[in-house]
Each structure stands twice: as structure tokens, then as C-alpha cells.
Backbone as XML, in Angstrom:
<?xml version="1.0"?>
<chain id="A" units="angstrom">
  <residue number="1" name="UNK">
    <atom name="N" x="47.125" y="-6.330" z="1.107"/>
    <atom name="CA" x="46.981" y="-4.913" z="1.338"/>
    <atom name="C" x="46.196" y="-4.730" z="2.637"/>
  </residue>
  <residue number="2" name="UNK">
    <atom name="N" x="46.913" y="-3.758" z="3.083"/>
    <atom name="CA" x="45.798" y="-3.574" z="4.799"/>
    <atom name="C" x="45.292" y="-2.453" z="5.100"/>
  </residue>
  <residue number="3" name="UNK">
    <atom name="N" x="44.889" y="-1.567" z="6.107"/>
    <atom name="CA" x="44.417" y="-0.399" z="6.191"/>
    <atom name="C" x="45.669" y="0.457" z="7.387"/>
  </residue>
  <residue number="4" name="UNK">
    <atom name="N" x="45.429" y="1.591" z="6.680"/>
    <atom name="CA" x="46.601" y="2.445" z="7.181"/>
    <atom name="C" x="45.933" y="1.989" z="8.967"/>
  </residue>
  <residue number="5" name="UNK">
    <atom name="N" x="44.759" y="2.024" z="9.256"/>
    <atom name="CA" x="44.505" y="1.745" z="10.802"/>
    <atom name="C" x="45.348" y="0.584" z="11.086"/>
  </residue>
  <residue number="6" name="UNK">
    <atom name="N" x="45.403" y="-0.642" z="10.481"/>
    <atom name="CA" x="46.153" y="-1.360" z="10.792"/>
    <atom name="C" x="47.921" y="-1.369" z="10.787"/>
  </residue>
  <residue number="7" name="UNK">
    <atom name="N" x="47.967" y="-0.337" z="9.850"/>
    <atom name="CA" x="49.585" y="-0.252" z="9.770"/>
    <atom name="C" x="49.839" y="0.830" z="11.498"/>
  </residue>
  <residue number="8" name="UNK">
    <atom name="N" x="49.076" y="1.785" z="11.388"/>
    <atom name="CA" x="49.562" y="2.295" z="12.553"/>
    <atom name="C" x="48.614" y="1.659" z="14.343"/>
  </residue>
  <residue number="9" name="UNK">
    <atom name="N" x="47.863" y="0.697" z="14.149"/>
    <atom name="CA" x="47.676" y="-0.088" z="15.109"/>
    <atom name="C" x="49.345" y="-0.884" z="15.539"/>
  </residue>
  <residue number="10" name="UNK">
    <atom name="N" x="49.761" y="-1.167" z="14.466"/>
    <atom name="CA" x="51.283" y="-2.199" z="14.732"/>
    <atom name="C" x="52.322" y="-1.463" z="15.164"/>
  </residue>
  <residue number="11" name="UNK">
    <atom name="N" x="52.032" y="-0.024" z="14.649"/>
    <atom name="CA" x="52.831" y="0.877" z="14.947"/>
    <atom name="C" x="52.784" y="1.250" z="16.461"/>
  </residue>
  <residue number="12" name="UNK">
    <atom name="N" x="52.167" y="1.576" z="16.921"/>
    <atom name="CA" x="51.211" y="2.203" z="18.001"/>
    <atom name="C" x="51.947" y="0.637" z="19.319"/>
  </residue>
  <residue number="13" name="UNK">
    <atom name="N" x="51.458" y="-0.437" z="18.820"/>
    <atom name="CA" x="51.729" y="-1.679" z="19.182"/>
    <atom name="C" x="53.627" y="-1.939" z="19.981"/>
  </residue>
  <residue number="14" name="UNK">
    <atom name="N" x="54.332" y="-1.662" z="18.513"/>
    <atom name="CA" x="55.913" y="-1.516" z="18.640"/>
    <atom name="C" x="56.079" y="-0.217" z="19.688"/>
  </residue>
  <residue number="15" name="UNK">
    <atom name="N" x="55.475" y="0.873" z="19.523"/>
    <atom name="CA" x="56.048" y="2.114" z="20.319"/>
    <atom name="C" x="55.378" y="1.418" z="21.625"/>
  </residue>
  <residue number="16" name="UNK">
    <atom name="N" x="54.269" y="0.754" z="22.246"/>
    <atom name="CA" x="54.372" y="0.672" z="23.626"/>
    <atom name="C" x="55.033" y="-0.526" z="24.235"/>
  </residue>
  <residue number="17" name="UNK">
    <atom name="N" x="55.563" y="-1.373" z="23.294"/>
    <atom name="CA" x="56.720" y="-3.062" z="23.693"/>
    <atom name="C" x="58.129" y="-2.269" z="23.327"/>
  </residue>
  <residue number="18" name="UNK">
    <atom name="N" x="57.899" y="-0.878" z="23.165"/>
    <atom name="CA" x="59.408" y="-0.519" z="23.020"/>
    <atom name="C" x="60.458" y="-1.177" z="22.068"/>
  </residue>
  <residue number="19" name="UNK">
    <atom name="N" x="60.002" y="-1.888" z="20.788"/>
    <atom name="CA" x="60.232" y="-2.732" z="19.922"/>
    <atom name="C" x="61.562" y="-2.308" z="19.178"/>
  </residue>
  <residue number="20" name="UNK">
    <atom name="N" x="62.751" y="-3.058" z="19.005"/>
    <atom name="CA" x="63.737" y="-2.458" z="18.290"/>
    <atom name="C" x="63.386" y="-2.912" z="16.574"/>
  </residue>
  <residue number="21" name="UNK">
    <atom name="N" x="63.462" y="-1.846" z="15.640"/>
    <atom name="CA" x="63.250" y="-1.930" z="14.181"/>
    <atom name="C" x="64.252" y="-1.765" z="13.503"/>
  </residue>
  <residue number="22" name="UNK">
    <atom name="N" x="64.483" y="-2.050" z="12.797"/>
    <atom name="CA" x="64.699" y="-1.903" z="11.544"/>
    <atom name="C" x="64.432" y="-1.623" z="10.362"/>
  </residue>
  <residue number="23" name="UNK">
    <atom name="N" x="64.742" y="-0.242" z="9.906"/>
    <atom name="CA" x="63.867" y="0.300" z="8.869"/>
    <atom name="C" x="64.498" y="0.730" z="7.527"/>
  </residue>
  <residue number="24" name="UNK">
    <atom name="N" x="64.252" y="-0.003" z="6.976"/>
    <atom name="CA" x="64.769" y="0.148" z="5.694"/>
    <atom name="C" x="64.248" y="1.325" z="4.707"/>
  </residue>
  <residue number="25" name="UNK">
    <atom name="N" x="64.776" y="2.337" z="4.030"/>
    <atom name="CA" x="64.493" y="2.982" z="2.987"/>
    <atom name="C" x="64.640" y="2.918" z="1.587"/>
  </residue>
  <residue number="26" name="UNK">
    <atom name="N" x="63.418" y="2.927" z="0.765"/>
    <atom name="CA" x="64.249" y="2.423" z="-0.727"/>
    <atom name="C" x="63.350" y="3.499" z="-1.799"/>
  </residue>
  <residue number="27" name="UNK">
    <atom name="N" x="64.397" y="4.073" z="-2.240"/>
    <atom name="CA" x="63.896" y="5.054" z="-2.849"/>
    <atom name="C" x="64.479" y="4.814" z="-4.404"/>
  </residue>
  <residue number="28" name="UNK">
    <atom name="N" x="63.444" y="4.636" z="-5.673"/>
    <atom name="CA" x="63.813" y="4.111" z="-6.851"/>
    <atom name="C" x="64.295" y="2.678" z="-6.892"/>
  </residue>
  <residue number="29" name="UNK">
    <atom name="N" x="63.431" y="2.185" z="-6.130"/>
    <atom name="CA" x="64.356" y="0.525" z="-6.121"/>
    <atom name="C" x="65.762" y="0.268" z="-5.848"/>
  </residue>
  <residue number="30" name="UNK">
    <atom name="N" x="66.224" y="1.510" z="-5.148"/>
    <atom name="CA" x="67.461" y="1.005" z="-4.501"/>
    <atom name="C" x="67.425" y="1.420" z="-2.835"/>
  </residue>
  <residue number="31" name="UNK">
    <atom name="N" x="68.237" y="0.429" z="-2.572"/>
    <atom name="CA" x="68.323" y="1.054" z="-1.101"/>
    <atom name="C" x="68.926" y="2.498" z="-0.384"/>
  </residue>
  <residue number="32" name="UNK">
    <atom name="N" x="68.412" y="3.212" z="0.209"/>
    <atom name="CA" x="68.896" y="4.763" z="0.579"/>
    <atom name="C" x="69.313" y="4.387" z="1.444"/>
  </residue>
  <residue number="33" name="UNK">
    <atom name="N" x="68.443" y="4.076" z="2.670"/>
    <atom name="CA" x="69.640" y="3.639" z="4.200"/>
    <atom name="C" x="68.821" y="2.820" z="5.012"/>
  </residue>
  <residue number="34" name="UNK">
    <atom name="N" x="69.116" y="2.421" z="5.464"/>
    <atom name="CA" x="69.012" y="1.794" z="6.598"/>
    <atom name="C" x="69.507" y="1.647" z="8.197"/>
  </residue>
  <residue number="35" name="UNK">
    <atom name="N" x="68.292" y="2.020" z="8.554"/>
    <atom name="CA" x="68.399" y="2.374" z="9.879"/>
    <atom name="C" x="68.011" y="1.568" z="11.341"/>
  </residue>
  <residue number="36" name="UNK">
    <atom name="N" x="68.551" y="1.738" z="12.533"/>
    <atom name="CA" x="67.966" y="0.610" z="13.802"/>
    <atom name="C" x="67.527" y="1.738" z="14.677"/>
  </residue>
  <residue number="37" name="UNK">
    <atom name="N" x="66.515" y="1.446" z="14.920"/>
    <atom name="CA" x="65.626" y="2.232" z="16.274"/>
    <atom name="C" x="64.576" y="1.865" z="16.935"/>
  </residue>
  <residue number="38" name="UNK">
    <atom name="N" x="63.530" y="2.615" z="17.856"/>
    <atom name="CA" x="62.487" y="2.238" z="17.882"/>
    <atom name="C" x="61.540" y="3.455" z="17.820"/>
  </residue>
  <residue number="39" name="UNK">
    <atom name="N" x="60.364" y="3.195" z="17.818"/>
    <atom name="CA" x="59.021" y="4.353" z="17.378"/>
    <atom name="C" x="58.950" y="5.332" z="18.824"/>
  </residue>
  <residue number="40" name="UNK">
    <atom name="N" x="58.993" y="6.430" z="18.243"/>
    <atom name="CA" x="58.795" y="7.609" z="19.810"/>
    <atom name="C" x="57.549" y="8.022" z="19.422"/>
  </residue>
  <residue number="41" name="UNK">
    <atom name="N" x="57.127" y="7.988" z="18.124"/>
    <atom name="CA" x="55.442" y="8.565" z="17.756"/>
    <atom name="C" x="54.855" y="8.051" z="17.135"/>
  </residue>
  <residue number="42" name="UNK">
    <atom name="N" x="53.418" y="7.930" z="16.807"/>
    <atom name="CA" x="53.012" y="7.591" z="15.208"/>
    <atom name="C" x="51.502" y="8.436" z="15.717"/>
  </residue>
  <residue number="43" name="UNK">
    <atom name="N" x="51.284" y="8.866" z="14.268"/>
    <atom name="CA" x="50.309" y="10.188" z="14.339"/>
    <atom name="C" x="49.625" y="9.876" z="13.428"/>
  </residue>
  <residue number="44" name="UNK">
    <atom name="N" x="48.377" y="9.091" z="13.481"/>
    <atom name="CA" x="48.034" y="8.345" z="12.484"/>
    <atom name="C" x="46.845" y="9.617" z="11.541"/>
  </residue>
  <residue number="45" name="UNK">
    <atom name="N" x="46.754" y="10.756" z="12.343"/>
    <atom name="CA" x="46.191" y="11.735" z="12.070"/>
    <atom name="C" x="46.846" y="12.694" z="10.884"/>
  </residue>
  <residue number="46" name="UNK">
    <atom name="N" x="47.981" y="12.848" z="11.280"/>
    <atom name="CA" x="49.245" y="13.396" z="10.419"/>
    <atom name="C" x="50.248" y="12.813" z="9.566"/>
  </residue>
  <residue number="47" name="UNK">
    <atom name="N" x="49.562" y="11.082" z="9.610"/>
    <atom name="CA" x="50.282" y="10.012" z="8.897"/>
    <atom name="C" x="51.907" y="10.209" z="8.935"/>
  </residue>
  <residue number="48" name="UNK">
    <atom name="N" x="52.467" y="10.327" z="10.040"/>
    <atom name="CA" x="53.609" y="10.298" z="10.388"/>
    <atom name="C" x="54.100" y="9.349" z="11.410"/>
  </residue>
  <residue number="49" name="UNK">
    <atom name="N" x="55.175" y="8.911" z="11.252"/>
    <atom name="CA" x="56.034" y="7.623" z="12.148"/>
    <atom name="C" x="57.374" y="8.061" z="12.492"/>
  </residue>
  <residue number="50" name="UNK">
    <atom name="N" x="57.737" y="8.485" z="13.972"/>
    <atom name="CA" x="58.663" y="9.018" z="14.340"/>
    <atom name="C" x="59.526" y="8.182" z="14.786"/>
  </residue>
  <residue number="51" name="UNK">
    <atom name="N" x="61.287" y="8.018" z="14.563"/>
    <atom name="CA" x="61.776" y="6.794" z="14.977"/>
    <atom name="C" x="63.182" y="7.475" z="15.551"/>
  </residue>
  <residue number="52" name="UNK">
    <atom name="N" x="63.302" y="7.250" z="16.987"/>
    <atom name="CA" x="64.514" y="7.208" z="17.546"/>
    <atom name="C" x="65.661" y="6.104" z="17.674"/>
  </residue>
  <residue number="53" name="UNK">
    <atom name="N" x="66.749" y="6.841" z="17.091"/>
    <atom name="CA" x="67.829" y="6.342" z="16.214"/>
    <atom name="C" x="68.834" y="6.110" z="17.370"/>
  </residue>
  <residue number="54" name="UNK">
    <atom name="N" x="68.969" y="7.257" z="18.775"/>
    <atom name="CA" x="69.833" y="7.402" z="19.346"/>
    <atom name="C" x="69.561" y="8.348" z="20.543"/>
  </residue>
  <residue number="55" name="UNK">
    <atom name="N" x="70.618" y="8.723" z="21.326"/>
    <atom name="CA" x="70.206" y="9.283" z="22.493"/>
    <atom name="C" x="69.798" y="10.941" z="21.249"/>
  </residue>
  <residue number="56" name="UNK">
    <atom name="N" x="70.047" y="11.663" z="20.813"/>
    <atom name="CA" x="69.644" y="12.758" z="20.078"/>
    <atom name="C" x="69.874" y="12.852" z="18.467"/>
  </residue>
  <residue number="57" name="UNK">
    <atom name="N" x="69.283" y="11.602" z="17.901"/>
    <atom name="CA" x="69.019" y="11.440" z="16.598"/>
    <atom name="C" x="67.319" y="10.725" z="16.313"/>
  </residue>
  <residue number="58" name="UNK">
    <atom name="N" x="67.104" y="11.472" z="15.734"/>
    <atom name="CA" x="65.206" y="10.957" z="15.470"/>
    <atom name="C" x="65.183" y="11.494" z="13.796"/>
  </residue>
  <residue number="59" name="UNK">
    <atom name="N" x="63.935" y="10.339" z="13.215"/>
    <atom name="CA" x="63.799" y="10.893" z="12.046"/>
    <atom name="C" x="62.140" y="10.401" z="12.023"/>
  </residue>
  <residue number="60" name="UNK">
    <atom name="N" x="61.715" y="11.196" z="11.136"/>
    <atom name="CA" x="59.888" y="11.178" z="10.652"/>
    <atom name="C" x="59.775" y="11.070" z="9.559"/>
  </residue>
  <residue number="61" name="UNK">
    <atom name="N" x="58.818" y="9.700" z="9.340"/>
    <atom name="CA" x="58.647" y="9.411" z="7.864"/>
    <atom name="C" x="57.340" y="9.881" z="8.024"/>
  </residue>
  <residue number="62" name="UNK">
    <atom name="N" x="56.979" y="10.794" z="6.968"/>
    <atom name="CA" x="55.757" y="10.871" z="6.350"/>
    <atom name="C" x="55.307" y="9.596" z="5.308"/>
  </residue>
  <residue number="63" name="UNK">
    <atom name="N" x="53.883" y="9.199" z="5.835"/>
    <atom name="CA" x="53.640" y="7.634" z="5.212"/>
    <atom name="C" x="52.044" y="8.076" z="4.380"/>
  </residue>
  <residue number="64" name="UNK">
    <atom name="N" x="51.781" y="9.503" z="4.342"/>
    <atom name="CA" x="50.643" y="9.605" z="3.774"/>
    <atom name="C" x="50.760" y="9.281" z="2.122"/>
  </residue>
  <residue number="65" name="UNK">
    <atom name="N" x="49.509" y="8.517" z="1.746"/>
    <atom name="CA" x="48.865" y="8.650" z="0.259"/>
    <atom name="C" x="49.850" y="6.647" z="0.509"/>
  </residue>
  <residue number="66" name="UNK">
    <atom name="N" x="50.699" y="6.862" z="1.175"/>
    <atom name="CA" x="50.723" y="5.060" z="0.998"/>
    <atom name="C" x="49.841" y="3.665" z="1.187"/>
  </residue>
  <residue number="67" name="UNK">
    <atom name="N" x="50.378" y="2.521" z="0.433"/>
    <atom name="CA" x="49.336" y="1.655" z="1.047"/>
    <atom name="C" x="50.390" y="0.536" z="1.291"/>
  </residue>
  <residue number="68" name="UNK">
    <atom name="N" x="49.555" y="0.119" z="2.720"/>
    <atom name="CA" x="50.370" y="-0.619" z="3.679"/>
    <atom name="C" x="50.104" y="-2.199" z="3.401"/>
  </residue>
  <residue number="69" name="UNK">
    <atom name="N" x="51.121" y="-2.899" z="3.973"/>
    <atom name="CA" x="51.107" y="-4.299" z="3.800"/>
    <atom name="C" x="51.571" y="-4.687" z="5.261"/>
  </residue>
  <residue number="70" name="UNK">
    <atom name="N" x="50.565" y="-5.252" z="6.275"/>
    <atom name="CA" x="50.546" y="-5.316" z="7.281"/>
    <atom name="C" x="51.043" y="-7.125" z="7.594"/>
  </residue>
  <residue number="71" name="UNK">
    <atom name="N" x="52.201" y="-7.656" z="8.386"/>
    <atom name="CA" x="52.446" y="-8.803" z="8.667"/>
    <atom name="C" x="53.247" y="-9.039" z="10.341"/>
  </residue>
  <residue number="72" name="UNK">
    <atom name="N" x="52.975" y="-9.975" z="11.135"/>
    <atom name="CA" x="53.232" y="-9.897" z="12.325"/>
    <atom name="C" x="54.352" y="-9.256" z="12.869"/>
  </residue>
  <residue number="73" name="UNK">
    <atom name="N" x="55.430" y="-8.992" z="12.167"/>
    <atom name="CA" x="56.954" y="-8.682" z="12.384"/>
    <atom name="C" x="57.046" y="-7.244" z="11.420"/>
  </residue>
  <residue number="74" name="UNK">
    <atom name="N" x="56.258" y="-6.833" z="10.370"/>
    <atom name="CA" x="56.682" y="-6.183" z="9.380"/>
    <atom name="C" x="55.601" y="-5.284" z="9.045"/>
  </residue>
  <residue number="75" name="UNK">
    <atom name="N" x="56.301" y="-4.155" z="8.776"/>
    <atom name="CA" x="54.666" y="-3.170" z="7.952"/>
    <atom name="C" x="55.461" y="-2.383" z="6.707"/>
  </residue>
  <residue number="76" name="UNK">
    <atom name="N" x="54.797" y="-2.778" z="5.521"/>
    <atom name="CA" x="55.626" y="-2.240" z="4.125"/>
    <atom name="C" x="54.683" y="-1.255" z="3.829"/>
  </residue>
  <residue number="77" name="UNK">
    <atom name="N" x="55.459" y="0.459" z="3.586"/>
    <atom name="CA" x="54.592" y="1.138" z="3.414"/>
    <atom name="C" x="54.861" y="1.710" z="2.139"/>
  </residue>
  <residue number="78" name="UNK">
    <atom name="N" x="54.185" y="1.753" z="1.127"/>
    <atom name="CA" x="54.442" y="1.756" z="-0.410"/>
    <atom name="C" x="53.576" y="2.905" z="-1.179"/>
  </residue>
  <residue number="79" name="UNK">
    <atom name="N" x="55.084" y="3.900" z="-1.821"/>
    <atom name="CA" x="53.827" y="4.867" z="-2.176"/>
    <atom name="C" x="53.452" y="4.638" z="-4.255"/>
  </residue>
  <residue number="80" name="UNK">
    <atom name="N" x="54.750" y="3.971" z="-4.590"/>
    <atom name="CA" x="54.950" y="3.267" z="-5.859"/>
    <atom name="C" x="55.170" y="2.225" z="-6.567"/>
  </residue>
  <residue number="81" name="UNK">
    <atom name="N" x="56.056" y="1.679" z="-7.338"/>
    <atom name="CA" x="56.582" y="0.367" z="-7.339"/>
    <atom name="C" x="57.810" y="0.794" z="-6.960"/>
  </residue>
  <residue number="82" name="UNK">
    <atom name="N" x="58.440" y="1.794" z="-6.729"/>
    <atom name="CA" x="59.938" y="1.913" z="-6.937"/>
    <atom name="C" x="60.633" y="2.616" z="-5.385"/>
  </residue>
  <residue number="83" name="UNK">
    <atom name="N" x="59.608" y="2.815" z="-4.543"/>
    <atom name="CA" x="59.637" y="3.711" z="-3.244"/>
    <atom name="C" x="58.878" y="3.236" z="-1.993"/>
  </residue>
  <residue number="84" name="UNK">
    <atom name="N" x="59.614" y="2.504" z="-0.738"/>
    <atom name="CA" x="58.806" y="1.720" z="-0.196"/>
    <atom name="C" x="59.702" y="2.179" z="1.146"/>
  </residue>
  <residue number="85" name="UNK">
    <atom name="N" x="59.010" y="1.904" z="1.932"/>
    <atom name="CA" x="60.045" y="1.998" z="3.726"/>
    <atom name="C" x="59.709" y="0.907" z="4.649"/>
  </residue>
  <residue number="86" name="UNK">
    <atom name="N" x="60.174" y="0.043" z="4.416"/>
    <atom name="CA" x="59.806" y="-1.318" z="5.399"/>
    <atom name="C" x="60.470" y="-0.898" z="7.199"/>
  </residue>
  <residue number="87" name="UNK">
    <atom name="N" x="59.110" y="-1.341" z="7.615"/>
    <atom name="CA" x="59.597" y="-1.207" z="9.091"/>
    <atom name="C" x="59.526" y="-2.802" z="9.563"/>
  </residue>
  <residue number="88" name="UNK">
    <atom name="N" x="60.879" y="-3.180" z="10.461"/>
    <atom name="CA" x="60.869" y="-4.647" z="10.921"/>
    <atom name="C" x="61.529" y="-4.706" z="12.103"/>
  </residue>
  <residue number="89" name="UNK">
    <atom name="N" x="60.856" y="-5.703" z="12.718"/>
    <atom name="CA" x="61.564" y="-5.758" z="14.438"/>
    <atom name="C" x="62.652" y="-6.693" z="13.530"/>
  </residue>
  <residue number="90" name="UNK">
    <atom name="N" x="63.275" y="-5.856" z="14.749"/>
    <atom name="CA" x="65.224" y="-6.842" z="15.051"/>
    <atom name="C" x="65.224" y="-7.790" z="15.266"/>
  </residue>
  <residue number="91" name="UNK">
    <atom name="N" x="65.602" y="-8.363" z="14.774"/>
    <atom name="CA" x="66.025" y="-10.149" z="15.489"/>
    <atom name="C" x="66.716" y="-10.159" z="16.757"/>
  </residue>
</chain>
């Protein structure tokens, strides 16, 4: 378990290496979607992570009340057992 400072330090990290992700959504233990982009924001104030998808597609995860699992490539942000949004650089 890590501290949201550290989840959005990595965050913060990816948005200035311009990092391509991969972000998975899983809502009820199944997968919702999955998406490739990279970070245009993170607002660690407003616990939000903004991710551009495309030349005019962006989406914002709200990551408040989660707890993060911080690893060199990966940040799992978990608000249950069943509801999680993994962010991961691309291979």
C-alpha cells in the first residue's frame, strides 16, 4: 500500500516523460474498458487523473477515497475489492 503522494508523484512523473499507458478499468471484477493514452493532468488536490486518448478524446478518473499500490511501471488505484483502475506504461 502507498500514499496517494506517491501514486500521483508517478503520475506527475509519466505526464512529464510523456509516458504511453495503459489503463485498465474494472468495475465489479470485470473488465469495463480498456484504454491507451498518456496523462495531460493529475490534480492531486482534486484527486483527479486526466488521460488523453487521442487528438480530441480525454477522460478523468476521479481516484479520491482510493488506496494506491505504487510499483515502477504500475499504479493500482482501488476503491474496493471489486473496483480498481490500473494505470501501466506500454510496452
Amino acid at each position: 500500500m502507498a500514499s496517494s503522494s506517491e501514486a500521483f508523484d508517478k503520475f506527475l512523473t509519466w505526464k512529464k516523460d510523456r509516458s504511453s499507458l495503459k489503463v485498465t478499468v474494472i468495475v465489479n471484477g470485470v473488465v469495463d474498458e480498456v484504454l491507451e493514452g498518456s496523462i495531460f493532468g493529475a490534480d492531486r488536490d482534486a484527486s483527479q487523473v486526466g488521460i488523453v486518448l487521442g487528438m480530441h478524446k480525454f477522460v478523468n478518473f476521479d481516484v479520491e477515497g482510493s488506496v494506491f499500490s505504487v510499483e515502477s511501471t504500475r499504479v493500482v488505484a482501488t476503491r474496493n475489492e471489486s473496483d480498481w483502475i490500473v494505470f501501466e506504461v506500454s510496452a
